[in-house]
N, C-alpha and C positions, 0 to 999 in steps of 0.2 A: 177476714182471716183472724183468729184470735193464736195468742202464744201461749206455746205448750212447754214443757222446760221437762227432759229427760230423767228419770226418777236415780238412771245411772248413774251419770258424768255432770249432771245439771246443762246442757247445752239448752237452747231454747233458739224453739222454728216457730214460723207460721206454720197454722195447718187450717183447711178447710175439708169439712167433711160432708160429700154428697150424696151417698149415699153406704150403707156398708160395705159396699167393693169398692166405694170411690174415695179415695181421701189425695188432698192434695198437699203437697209439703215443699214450703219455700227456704230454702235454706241459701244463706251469706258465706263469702268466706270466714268470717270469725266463727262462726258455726261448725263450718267442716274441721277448720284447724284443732277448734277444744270437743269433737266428738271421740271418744275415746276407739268406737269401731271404723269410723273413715277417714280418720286424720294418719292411717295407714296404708289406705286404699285408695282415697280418695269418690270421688264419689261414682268410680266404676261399679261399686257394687248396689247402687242405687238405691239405700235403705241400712238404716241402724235398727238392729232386731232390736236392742232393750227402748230405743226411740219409738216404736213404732207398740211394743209393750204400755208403753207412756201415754201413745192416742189412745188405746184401744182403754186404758184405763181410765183417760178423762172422758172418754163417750160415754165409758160404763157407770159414771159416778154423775153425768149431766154436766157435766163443764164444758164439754164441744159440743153442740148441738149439730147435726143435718142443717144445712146451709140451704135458705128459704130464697137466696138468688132466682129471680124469674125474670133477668134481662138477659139477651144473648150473651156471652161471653166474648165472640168474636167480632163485635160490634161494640160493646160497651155500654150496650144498650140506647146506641145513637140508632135512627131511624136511617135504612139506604133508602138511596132512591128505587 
């Protein structure tokens, strides 16, 4: 996951990006509190538009890349039996 830091409010998430429908975004409480659009909301609304302006910018400019993850995710990439 690399950090992205909102071009708004300056907040700053993880994000990983898997494909262009897929992006994943970890956010903290100290994050939600200094969001300017969900420190109102809270995170019922599931997404800061000027945040999500912010990935769509660092995709654009090559600072996030599409995440080359090839282990299962729900595994951790430990082998089951």
């Amino acid at each position: 996951m690399e950090q992205v830091s909102c071009r708004s409010c300056g907040t700053c998430v993880l994000v990983e990006k898997f494909s262009p429908q897929h992006t994943s975004v970890q956010w903290n409480k100290a994050a939600v509190a200094a969001c300017t659009e969900l420190s109102t909301t809270g995170l019922k609304s599931h997404t800061c538009h000027a945040l999500r302006d912010s990935i769509d910018a660092a995709v654009a400019a090559g600072e996030l890349p599409d995440s080359t993850r090839d282990v299962d995710v729900r595994t951790r990439g430990r082998t089951l039996p």
